[in-house]
C-alpha positions as CSV (number, residue, x, y, z in Angstrom):
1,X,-3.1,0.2,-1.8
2,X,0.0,0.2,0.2
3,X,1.6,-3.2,1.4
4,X,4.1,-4.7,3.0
5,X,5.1,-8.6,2.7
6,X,6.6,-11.0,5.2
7,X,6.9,-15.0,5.2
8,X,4.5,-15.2,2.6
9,X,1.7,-12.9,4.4
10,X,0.6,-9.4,3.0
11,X,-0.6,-6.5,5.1
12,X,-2.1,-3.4,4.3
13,X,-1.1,-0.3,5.0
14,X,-2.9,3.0,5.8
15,X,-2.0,6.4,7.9
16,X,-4.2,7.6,10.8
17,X,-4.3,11.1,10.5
18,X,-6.2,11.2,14.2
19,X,-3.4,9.3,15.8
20,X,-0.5,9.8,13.9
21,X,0.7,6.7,13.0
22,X,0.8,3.7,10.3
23,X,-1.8,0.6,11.2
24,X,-1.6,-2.2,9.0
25,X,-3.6,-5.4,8.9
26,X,-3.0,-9.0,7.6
27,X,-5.2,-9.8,4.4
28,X,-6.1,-12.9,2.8
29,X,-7.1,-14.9,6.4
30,X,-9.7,-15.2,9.0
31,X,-7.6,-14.2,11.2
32,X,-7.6,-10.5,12.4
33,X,-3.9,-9.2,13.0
34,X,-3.6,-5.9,13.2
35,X,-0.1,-3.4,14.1
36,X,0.7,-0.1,14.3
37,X,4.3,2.2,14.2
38,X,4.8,5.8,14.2
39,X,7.6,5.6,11.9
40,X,7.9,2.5,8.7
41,X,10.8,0.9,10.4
42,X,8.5,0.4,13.4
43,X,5.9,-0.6,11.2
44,X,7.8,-2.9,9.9
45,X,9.1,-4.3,13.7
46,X,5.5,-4.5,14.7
47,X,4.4,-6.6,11.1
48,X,6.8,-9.1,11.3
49,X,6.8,-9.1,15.3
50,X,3.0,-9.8,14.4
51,X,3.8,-12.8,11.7
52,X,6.2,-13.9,14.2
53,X,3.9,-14.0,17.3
54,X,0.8,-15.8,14.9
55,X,3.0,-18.5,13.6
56,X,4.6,-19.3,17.5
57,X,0.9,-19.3,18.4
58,X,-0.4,-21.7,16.2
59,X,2.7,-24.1,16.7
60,X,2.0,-23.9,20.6
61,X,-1.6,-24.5,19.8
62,X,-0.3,-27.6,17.6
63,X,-3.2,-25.7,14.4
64,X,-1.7,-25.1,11.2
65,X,-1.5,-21.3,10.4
66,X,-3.5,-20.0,7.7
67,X,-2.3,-19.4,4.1
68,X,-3.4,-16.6,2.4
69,X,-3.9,-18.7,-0.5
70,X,-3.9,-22.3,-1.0
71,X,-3.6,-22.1,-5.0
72,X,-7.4,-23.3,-5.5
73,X,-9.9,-20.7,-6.9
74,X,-13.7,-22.0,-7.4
75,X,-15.8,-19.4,-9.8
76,X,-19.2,-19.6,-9.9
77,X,-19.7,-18.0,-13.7
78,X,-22.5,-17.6,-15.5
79,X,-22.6,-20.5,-18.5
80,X,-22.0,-17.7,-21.2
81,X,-19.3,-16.6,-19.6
82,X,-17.9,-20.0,-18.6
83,X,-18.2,-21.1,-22.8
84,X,-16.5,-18.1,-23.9
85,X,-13.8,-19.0,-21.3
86,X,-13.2,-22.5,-23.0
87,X,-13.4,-21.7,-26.1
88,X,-11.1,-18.6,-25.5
89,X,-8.5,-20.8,-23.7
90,X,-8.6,-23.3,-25.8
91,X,-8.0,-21.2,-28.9
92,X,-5.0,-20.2,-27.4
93,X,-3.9,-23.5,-26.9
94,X,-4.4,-23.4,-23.0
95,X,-6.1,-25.7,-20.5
96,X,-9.0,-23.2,-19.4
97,X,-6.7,-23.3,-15.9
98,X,-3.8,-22.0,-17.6
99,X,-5.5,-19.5,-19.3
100,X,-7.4,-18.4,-16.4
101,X,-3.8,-17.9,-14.9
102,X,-2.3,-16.3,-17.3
103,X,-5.8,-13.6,-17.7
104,X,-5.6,-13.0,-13.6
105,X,-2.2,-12.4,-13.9
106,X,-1.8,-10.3,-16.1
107,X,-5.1,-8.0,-14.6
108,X,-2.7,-8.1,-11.6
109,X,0.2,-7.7,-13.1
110,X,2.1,-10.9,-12.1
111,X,4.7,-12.1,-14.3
112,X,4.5,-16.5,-15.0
């Protein structure tokens, strides 16, 4: 998947072969923000034009913007998995929080 990141919001990235361009949307919130550019430097304008435009919205609006993340994960897991999780975690000497962490991370490849 092709991305592009700005203030803290991620987009993705795909080519339409039909109109020749790059469109890119925001992920992560309920919001649906959407660009386009035929070249990446215009893509680029139009994302953070986009970012821009959002944020001066909800401050006119006197909302907070939505995060992409707010650092809280809930799991629903079923109890096998869930007593494998704490015993795994806390073999390793890790709250099961930590280790969860430190598992998603590294399936994502984000370095702690």
């Amino acid at each position: 998947m092709n991305t592009m990141t700005y203030h803290g919001y991620t987009a993705r990235i795909h080519y339409d072969e039909r109109d020749n361009i790059f469109v890119g949307r925001i992920l992560g919130i309920r919001s649906i923000i959407s660009f386009h550019g035929e070249t990446v430097t215009e893509l680029r304008q139009a994302f953070e034009l986009a970012i821009d435009d959002y944020l001066a919205d909800c401050k006119e609006m006197g909302v907070a913007p939505e995060k992409p993340a707010s650092g809280k994960l809930l799991l629903r897991l079923p109890p096998e998995v869930h007593g494998k999780a704490i015993i795994a975690a806390h073999s390793a000497g890790k709250s099961v929080n930590q280790w969860v962490t430190d598992v998603l991370g590294k399936a994502i490849d984000v370095k702690f």
